[in-house]
C-alpha positions in Angstrom: 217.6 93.2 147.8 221.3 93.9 149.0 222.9 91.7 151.6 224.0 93.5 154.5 227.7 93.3 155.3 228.8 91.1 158.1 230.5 92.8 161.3 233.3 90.2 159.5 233.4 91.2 156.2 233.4 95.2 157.0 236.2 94.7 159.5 238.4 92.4 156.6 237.7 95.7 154.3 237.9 97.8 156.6 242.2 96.7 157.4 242.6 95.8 154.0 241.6 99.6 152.9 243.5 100.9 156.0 246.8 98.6 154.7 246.7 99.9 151.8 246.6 103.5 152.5 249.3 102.7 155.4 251.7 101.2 152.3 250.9 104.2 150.1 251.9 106.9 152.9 255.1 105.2 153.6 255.8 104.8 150.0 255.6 108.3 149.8 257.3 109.1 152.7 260.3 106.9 151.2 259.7 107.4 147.9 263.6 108.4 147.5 264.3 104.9 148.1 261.8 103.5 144.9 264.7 104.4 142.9 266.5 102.3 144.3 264.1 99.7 144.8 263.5 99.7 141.1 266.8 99.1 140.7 266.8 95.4 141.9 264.1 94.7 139.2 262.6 91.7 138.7 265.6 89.1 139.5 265.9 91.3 142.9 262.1 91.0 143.3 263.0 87.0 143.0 265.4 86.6 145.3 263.8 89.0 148.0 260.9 86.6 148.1 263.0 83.4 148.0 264.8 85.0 151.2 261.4 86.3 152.9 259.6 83.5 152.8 262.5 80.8 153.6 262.9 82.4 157.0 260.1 83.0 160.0 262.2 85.7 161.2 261.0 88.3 159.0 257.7 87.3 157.7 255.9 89.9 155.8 259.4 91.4 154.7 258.5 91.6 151.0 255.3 93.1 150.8 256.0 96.7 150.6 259.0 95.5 148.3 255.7 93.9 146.1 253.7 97.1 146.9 256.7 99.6 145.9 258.0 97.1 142.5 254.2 96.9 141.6 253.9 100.9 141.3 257.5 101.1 139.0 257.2 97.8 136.9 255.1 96.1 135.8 252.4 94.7 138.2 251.9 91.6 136.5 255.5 90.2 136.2 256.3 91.5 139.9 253.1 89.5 140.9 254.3 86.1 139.2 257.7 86.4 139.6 256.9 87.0 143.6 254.6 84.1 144.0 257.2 81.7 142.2 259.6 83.3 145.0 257.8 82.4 147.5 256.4 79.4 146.4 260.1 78.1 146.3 261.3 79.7 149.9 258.6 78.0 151.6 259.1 74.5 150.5 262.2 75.0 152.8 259.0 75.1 156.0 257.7 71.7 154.1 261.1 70.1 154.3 261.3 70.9 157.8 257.7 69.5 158.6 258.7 66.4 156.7 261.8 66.0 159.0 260.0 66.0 161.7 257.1 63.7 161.0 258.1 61.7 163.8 256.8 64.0 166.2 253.3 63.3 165.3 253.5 59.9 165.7 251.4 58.5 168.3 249.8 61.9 168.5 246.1 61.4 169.1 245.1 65.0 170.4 241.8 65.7 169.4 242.9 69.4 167.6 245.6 67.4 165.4 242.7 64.5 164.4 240.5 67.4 163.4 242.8 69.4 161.2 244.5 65.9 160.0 240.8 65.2 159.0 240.0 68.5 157.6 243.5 68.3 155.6 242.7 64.7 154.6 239.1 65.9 153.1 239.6 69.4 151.8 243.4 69.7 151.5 243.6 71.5 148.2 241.3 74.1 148.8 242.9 74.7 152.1 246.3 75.1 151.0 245.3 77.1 148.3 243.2 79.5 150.4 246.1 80.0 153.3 248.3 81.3 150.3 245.8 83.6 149.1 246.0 85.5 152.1 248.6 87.8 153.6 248.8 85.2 156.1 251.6 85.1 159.2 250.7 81.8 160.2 252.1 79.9 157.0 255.4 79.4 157.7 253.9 76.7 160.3 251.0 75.5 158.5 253.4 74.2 155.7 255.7 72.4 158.2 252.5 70.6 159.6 251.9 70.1 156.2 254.8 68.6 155.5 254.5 66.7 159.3 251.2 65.2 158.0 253.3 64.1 154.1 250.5 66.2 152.1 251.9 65.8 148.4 255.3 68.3 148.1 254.1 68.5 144.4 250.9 69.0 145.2 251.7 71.8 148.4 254.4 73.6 145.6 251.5 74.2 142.8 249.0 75.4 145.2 251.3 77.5 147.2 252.7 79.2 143.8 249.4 79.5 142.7 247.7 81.3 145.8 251.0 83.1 146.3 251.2 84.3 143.0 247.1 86.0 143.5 248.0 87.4 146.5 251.0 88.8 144.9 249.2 90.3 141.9 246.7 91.8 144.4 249.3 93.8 146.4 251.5 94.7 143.1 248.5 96.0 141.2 247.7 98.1 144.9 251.3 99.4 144.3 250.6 100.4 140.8 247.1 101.8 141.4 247.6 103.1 144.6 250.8 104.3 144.4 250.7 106.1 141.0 247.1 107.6 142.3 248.2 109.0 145.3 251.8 110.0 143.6 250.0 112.1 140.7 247.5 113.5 143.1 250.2 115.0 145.4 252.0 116.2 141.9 255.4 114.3 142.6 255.2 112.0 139.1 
């Protein structure tokens, strides 16, 4: 017997479909500019994600970048290379969180207790599961990570790893996507 979809799960589908079909129109619309794109390669992709996800002004910056690299080159190496580029520009987030632990102290609110004990208890997974996700509130959930001195080892590995999925995920919706919609409308 099949489960029925949540209202949840269809509406998650639902945007993820409707984001990827949203990338792949505007890579067409700009597909001049793939040229150029490709051009940065894989040290470009790199630094691009270093620089997006170091600063909170311009979160979300390098996903079409991802998208478009991951319909040129090869998905894979954009997808790894990207999630070491961000794993790296976020740790600058941590730092700050670990400068500031003294704002926490003597902080007794009950929402901080709750999420210190829910970090505390299933950190890990956590951490790993916010960098899954295209996800605009981790920029602040790794300085309150670093606030709350969760393991800067420990944050870097998950990050890379969950950044590095999510990456993979958008690059090989660039390759399939892109190419798909590319070939279909007789342009490559």
């Amino acid at each position: 017997m099949k489960r029925k979809l949540t209202k949840r799960e269809a509406l998650i589908g639902g945007l993820s479909l409707a984001a990827i079909i949203a990338l792949c129109i505007a890579a067409i619309q700009y597909r001049g500019y793939l040229a150029q794109i490709k051009q940065y390669g894989y040290l470009g992709c790199f630094i691009i994600n270093i620089v997006a996800s170091t600063t909170v002004v311009a979160p979300g910056l390098n996903i079409p970048i991802i998208f478009a690299l991951g319909g040129v080159l090869n998905p894979a190496i954009i997808g790894a290379v990207s999630g070491l580029g961000e794993a790296i520009g976020v740790v600058s987030a941590y730092l700050i969180g670990h400068s500031g632990k003294r704002l926490l102290q003597g902080n007794s609110s009950s929402l901080y207790m709750r999420f210190s004990n829910m970090l505390h208890r299933h950190g890990s997974k956590l951490v790993f599961a916010m960098a899954s996700i295209i996800n605009p509130i981790y920029y602040p959930f790794a300085i309150f990570l670093g606030m709350l001195r969760f393991g800067l080892n420990r944050f870097f590995l998950l990050t890379w790893a969950g950044r590095t999925i999510k990456d993979m995920a958008l690059a090989y919706a660039g390759y399939f996507g892109l190419r798909f919609l590319l070939q279909w409308l007789g342009i490559s």
